[in-house]
C-alpha positions in Angstrom: 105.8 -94.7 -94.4 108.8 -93.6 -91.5 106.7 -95.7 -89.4 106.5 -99.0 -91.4 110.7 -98.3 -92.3 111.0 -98.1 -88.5 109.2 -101.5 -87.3 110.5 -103.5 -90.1 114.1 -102.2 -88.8 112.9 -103.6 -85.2 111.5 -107.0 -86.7 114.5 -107.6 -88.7 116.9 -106.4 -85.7 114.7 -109.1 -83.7 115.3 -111.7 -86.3 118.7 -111.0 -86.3 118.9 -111.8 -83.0 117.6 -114.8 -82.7 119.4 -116.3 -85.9 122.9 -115.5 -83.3 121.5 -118.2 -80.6 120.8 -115.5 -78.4 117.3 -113.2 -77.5 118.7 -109.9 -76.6 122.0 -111.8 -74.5 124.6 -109.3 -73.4 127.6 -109.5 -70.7 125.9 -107.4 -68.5 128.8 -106.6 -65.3 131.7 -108.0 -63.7 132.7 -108.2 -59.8 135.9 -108.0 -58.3 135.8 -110.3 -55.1 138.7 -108.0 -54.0 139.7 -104.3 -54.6 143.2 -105.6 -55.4 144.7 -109.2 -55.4 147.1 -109.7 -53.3 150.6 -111.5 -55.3 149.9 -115.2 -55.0 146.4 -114.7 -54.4 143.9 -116.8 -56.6 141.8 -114.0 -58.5 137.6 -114.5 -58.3 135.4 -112.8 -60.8 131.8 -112.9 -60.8 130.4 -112.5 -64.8 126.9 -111.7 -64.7 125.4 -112.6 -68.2 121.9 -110.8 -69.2 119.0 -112.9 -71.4 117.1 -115.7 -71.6 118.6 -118.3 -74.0 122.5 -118.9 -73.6 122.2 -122.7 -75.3 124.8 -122.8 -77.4 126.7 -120.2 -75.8 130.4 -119.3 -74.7 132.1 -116.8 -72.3 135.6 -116.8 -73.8 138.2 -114.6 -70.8 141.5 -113.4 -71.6 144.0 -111.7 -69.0 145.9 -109.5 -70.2 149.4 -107.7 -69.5 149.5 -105.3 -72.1 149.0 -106.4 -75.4 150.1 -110.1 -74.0 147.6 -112.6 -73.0 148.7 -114.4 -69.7 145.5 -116.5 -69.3 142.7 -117.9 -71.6 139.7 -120.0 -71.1 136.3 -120.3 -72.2 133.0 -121.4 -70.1 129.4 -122.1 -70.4 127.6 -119.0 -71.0 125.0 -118.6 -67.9 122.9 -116.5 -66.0 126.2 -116.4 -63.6 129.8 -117.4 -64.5 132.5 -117.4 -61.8 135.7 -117.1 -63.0 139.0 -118.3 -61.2 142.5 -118.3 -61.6 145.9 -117.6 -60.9 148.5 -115.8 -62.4 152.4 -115.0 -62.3 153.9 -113.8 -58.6 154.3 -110.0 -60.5 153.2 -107.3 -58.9 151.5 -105.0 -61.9 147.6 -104.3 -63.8 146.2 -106.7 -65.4 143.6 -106.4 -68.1 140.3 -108.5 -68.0 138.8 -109.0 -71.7 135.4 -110.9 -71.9 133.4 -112.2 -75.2 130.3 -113.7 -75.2 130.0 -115.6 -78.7 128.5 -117.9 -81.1 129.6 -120.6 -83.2 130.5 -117.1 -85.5 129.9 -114.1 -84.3 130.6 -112.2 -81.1 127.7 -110.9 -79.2 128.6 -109.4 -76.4 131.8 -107.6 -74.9 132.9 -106.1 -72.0 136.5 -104.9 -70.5 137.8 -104.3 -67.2 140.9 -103.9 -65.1 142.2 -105.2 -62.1 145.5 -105.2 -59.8 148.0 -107.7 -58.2 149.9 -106.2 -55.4 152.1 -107.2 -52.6 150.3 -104.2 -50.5 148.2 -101.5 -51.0 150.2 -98.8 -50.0 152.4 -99.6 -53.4 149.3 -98.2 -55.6 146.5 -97.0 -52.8 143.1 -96.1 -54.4 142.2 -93.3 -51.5 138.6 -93.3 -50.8 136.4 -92.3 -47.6 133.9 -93.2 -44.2 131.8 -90.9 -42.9 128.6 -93.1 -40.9 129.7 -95.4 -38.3 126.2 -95.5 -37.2 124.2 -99.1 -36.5 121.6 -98.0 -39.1 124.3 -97.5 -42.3 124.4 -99.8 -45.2 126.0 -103.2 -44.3 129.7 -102.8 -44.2 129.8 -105.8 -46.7 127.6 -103.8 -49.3 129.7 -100.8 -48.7 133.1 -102.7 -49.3 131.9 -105.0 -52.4 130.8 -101.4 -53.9 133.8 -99.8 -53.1 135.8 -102.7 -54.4 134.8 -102.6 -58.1 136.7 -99.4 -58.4 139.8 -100.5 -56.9 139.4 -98.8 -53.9 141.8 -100.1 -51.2 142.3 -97.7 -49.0 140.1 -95.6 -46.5 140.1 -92.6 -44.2 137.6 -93.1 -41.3 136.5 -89.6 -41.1 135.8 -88.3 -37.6 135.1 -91.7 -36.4 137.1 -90.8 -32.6 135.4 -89.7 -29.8 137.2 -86.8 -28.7 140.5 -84.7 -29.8 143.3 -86.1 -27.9 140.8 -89.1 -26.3 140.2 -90.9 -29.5 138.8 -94.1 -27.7 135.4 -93.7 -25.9 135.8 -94.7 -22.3 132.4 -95.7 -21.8 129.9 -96.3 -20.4 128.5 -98.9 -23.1 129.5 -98.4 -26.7 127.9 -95.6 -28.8 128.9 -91.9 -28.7 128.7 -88.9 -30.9 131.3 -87.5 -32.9 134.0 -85.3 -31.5 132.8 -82.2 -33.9 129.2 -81.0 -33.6 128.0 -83.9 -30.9 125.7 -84.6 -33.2 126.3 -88.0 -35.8 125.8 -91.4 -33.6 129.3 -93.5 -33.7 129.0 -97.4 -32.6 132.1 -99.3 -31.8 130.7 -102.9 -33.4 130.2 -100.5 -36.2 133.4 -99.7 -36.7 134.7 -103.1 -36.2 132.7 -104.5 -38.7 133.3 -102.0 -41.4 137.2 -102.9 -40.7 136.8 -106.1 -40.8 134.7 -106.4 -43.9 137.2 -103.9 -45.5 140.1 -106.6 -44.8 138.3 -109.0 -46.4 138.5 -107.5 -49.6 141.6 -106.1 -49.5 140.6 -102.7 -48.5 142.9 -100.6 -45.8 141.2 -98.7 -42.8 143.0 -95.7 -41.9 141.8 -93.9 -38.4 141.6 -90.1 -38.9 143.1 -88.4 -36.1 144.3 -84.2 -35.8 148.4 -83.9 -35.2 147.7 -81.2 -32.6 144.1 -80.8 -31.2 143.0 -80.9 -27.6 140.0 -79.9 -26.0 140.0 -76.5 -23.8 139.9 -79.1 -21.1 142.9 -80.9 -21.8 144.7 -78.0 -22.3 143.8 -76.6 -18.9 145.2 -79.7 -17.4 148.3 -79.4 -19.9 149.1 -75.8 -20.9 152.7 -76.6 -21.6 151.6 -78.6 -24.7 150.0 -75.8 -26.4 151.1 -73.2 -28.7 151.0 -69.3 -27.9 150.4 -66.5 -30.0 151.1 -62.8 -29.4 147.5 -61.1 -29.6 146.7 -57.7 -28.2 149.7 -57.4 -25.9 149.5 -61.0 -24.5 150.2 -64.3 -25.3 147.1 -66.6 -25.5 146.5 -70.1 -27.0 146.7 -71.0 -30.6 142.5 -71.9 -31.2 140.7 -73.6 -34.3 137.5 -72.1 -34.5 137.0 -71.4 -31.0 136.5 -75.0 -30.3 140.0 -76.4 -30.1 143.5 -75.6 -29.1 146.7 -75.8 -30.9 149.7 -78.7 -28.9 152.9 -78.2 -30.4 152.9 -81.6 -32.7 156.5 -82.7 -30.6 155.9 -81.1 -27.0 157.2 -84.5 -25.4 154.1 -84.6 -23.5 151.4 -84.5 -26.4 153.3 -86.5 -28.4 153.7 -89.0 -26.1 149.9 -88.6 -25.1 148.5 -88.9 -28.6 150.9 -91.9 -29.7 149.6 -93.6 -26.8 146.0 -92.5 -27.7 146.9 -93.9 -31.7 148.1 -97.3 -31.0 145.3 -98.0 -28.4 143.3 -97.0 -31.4 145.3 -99.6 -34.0 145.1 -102.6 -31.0 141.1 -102.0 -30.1 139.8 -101.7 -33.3 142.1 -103.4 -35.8 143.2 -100.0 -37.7 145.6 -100.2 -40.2 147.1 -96.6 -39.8 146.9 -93.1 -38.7 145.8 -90.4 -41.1 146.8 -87.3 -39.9 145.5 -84.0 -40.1 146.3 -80.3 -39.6 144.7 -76.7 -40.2 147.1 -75.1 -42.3 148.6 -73.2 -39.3 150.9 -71.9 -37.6 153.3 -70.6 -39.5 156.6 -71.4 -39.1 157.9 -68.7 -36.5 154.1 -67.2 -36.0 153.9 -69.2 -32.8 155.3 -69.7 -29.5 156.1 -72.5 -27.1 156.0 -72.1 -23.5 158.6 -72.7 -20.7 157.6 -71.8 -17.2 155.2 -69.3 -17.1 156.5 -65.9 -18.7 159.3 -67.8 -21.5 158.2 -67.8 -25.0 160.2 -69.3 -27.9 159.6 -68.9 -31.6 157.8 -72.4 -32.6 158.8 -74.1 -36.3 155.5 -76.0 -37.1 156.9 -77.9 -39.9 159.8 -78.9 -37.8 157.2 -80.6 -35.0 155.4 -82.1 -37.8 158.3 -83.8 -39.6 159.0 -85.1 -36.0 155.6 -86.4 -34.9 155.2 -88.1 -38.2 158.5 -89.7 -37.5 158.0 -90.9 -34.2 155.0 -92.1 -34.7 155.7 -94.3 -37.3 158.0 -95.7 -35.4 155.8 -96.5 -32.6 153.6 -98.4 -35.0 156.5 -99.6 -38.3 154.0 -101.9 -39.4 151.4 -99.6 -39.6 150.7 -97.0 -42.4 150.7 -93.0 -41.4 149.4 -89.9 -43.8 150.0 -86.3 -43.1 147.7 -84.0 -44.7 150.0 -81.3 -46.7 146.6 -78.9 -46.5 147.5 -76.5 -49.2 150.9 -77.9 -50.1 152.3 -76.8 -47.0 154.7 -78.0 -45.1 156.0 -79.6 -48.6 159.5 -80.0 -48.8 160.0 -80.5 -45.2 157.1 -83.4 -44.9 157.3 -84.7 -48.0 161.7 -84.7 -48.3 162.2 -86.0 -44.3 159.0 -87.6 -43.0 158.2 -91.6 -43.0 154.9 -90.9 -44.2 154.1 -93.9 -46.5 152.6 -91.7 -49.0 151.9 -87.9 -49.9 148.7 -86.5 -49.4 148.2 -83.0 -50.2 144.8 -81.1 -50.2 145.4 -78.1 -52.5 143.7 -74.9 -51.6 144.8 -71.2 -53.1 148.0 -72.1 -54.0 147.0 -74.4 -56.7 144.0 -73.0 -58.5 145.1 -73.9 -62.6 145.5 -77.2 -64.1 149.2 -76.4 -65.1 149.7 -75.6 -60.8 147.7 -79.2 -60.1 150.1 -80.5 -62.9 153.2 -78.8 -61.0 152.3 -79.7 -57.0 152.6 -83.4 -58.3 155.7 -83.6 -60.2 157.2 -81.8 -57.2 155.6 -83.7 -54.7 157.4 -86.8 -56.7 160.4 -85.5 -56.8 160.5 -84.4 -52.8 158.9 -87.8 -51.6 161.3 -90.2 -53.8 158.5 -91.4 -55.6 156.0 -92.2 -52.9 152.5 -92.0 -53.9 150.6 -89.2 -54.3 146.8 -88.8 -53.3 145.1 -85.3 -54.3 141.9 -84.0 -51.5 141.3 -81.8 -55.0 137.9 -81.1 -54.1 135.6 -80.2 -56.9 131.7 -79.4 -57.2 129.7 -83.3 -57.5 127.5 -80.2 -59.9 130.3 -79.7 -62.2 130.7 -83.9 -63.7 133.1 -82.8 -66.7 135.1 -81.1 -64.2 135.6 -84.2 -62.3 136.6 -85.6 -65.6 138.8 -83.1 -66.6 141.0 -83.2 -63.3 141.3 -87.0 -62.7 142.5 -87.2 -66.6 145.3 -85.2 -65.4 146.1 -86.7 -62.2 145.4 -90.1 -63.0 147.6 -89.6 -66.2 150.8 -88.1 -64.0 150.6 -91.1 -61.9 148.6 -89.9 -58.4 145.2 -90.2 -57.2 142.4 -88.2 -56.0 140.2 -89.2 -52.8 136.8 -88.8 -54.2 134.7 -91.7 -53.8 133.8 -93.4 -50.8 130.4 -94.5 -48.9 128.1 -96.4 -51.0 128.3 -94.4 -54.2 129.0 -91.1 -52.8 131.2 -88.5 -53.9 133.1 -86.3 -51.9 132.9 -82.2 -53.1 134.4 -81.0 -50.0 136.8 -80.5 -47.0 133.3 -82.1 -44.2 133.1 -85.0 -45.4 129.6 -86.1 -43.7 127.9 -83.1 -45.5 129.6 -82.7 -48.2 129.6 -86.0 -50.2 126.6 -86.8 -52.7 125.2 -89.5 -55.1 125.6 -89.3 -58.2 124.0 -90.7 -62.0 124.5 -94.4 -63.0 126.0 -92.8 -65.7 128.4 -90.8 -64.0 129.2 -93.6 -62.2 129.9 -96.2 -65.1 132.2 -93.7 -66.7 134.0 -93.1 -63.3 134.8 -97.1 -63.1 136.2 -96.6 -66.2 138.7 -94.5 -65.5 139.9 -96.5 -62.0 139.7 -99.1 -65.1 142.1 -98.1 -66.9 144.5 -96.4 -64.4 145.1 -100.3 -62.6 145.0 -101.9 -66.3 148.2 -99.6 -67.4 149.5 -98.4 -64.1 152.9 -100.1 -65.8 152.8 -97.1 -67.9 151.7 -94.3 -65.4 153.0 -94.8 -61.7 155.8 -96.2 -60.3 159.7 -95.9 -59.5 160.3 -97.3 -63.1 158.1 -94.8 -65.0 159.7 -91.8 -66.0 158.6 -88.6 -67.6 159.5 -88.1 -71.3 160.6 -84.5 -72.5 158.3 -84.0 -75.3 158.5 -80.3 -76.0 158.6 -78.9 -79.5 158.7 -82.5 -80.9 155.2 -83.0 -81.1 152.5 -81.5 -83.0 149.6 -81.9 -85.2 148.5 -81.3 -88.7 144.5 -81.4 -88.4 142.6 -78.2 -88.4 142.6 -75.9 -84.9 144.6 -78.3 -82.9 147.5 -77.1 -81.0 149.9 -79.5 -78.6 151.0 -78.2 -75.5 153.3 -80.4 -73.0 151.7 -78.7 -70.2 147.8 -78.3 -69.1 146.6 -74.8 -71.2 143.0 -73.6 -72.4 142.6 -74.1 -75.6 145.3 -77.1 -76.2 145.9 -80.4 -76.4 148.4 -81.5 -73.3 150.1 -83.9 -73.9 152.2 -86.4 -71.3 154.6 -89.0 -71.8 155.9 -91.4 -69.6 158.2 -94.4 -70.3 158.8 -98.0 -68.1 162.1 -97.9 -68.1 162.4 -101.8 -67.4 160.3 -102.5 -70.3 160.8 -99.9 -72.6 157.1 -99.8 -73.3 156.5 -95.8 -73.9 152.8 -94.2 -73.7 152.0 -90.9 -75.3 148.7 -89.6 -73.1 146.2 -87.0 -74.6 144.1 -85.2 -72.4 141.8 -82.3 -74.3 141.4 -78.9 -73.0 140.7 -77.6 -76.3 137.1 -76.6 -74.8 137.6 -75.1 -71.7 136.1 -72.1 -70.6 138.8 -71.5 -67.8 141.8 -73.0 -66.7 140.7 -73.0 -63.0 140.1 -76.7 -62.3 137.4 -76.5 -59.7 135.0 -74.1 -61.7 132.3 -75.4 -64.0 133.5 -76.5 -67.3 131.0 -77.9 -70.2 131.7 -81.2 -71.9 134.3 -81.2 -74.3 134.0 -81.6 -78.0 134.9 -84.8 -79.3 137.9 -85.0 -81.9 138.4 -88.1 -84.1 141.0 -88.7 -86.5 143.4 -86.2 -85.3 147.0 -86.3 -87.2 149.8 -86.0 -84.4 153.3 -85.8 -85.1 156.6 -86.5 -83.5 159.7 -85.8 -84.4 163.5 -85.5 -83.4 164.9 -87.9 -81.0 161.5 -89.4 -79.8 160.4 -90.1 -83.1 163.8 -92.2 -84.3 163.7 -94.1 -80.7 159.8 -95.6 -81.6 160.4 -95.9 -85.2 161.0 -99.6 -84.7 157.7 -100.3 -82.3 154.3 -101.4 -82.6 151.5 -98.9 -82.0 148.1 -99.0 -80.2 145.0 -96.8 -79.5 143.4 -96.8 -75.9 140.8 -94.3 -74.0 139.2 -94.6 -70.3 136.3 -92.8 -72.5 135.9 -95.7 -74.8 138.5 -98.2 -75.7 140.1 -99.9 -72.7 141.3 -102.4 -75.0 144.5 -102.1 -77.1 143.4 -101.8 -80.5 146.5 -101.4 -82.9 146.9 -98.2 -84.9 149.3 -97.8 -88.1 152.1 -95.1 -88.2 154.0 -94.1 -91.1 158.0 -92.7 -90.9 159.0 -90.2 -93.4 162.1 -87.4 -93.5 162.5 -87.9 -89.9 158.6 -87.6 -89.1 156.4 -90.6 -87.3 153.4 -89.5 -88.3 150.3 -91.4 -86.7 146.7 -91.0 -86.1 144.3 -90.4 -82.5 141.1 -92.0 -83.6 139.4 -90.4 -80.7 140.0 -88.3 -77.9 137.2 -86.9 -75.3 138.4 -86.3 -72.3 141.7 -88.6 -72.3 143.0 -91.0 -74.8 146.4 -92.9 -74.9 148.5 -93.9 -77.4 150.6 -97.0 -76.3 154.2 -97.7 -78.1 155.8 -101.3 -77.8 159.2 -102.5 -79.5 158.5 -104.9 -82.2 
């Protein structure tokens, strides 16, 4: 009997179907012909429709600003469906809202979002190169992937041939890479992968070490090198035996290596130097070296700050990264360096969510508001991990340089072996979340957006649930951040009710979904949104606003989350 109930289901499912005008018919993707769009730029989409019968069929498309629809039109239904058009000269996220319909019904929906800048450095989307070899996927392949999550910016990881001698002097054009002599490099190869990045809007940034020569250079040059006091002697500062430590503003190496960077930027079509360090010296652990027997007490962070500097201004229009490699140097680099933005890779000194939370908000407050791109690396193993930490650095406005390749994800600090691919699934949900950052990045980044003081104000009613306005097991954190233009406010909830641990690169196990959960305000946030309008909307789920009710009573704005995974919003706009 279960049997017959199920296939009558199916044929009347089936029936169903058909009676719509459509056999199974679905919006099936959408491509981005850019990772952003550039202001003035016409926008391209490709829609790619799935099914057999469209006759009778529309695509209706609505761009969106918010809850505010700047363009609307309707097309054909088809197999394929290229969308074009233009849109205001404002630099900001747009959202992309697609219906495939009926005379009646809707059949199909799918939402997206997308990002109209003036440069990519304003917003970068950080991702990563590791095969410059002739055999790799086509560099347009790599970049079209790339593009769909809004990736516009790249670090060409150990693409040079040598430390110090980036460019390979020949004879012919392949070499291997400066590290383990091993991974073949081709010149046209990286060329093409440049050039194919331009044409979608994606940034190529040349990886290159602030202070690392061969033994060999620094037996030519032993001025340029550091000293340390080992054993009764001074000797070099070494990486690993392999390389030795230049003091990053020794006039000589700096001199040597800005050369060796802007040969770099005019041969290959570069758009910036992304520097690199290992985390030492010290400041005042190391010595330069005048003469032969002169030593003087060496401040790293002092030669960094002014190799970043005068770099930059041997290539202005040109972008330059300096990696902060476990937050250090961080006030110096990030206060008085021209870096364009801050890039930190967090090691022992940020181990819990509520220290990941903290290195940002600092960071922000250092740089002025440049932005901020996290090296956080985290097990490709441990998926609600990832989840877990992007939810809290996407929602505090930075990034995290995680995807790059075709489809590969980066678990840690050697990129060419340690970056994997991961589930269609894993994937999907992952655009969703670079989604949703560009489609409200109003709300989360920027020199406009400012952190609201939540505190004891908020709170919830339903059963176990405990707010928190910073990360903590157990809790529901809670960030809000306000466009100070606009006055558009966004309460974000990001659920760490289930973790096992509040170490953000362990293994945590999917959370439990809530729905319906009663939140709270009161005191002076809860009289200033009294007098808005109120909507629900979730990288897990809902990148559309949907609109939610409140209620105000004795002081109290009382509404309700209807779902929250990893990370829902609530969005607030005056009526």
């Amino acid at each position: 009997m279960k049997k017959v109930i199920f296939l009558l289901v199916i044929l009347l499912t089936l029936l169903y179907m058909i009676s719509l005008g459509g056999e199974f018919v679905k919006i099936k993707n959408v491509e981005f012909s850019k990772s952003f769009y550039r202001v003035g730029e016409p926008v391209k989409v490709n829609v790619f429709l799935e099914g057999e019968n469209f006759d009778g069929l529309k695509l209706n498309v609505y761009v969106m600003s918010l809850n505010s629809t700047i363009v609307e039109k309707t097309f054909k239904a088809a197999t394929n469906v290229m969308i074009t058009f233009d849109l205001p000269d404002i630099s900001c996220g747009y959202g992309l809202d697609l219906y495939l319909v009926n005379s009646t019904e809707i059949l199909s929906e799918l939402h997206r979002g997308f990002d109209v800048m003036d440069s990519w450095i304003q917003r970068p989307k950080y991702g990563f190169l590791t095969d410059f070899s002739t055999d790799r996927v086509s560099p347009d392949t790599t970049m079209d992937f790339l593009a769909q999550y809004h990736i516009n910016g790249l670090q060409y990881y150990d693409w040079m041939y040598n430390y110090g001698q980036l460019v390979y002097p020949g004879p012919g054009t392949d070499y291997t890479d400066a590290w383990f002599r091993t991974n073949q490099i081709s010149e046209t190869t990286l060329e093409n992968l440049i050039k194919a990045g331009h044409k979608y809007n994606i940034a190529s940034m040349a990886y290159v070490a602030i202070y690392a020569m061969t033994k060999e250079l620094y037996e030519e040059h032993p001025d340029w090198a550091l000293y340390e006091f080992n054993l009764g002697k001074w000797i070099p500062v070494n990486f690993q035996n392999k390389l030795i430590i230049a003091a990053p503003d020794n006039k000589g190496w700096a001199e040597y290596l800005i050369n060796q960077c802007k040969l770099s930027i005019a041969k290959f079509g570069f758009d910036g130097i992304h520097l690199d360090q290992y985390g030492y010296p010290k400041d005042d652990t190391s010595a330069t070296r005048s003469g032969t027997d002169n030593y003087h007490l060496y401040k790293t962070s002092e030669g960094f700050v002014n190799f970043i500097n005068e770099l930059k201004s041997a290539i202005s229009s040109k972008d330059v990264f300096f990696n902060c490699v476990d937050d250090w140097p961080a006030k110096e680099v990030q206060s008085d360096s021209h870096e364009n933005a801050v890039y930190i890779e967090p090691w022992g000194s940020c181990n819990t969510y509520s220290q990941l939370f903290e290195m940002i908000n600092s960071a922000r407050d250092y740089s002025n508001d440049k932005p901020i791109i996290l090296a956080a690396y985290i097990s490709h193993f441990f998926e609600s991990s990832i989840f877990y930490a992007d939810s809290l650095i996407f929602a505090d406005g930075a990034q995290r340089l995680e995807l790059g390749e075709n489809g590969l994800i980066l678990d840690g600090p050697y990129f060419p072996a340690d970056a994997f691919p991961m589930s269609a699934s894993f994937m999907q949900r992952l655009e969703k979340y670079y989604d949703y950052s560009v489609r409200y990045e109003s709300l989360i980044y920027g020199e406009d957006v400012k952190s609201l003081q939540t505190n004891e104000n908020i709170s919830s009613n339903s059963e176990g649930i405990s707010i928190s306005a910073i990360p903590e097991v157990g809790k529901i954190f809670v960030l809000a951040k306000e466009n100070i233009k606009t006055k558009n406010i966004i309460l974000q909830f990001i659920n760490y009710k289930d973790l096992s641990t509040d170490l953000w690169r362990n293994w945590q196990s999917t959370p439990q979904k809530l729905v319906n959960t009663e939140i709270q305000l009161k005191g002076k946030i809860a009289q200033e949104l009294s007098n808005y309008t109120f909507y629900f909307v979730s990288p897990d789920n809902d990148l559309k606003m949907k609109k939610i009710n409140i209620s105000f009573e004795n002081g109290t704005l009382n509404l309700v989350l209807p779902s929250l995974e990893y990370w829902s919003s609530v969005i607030a706009i005056p009526k």
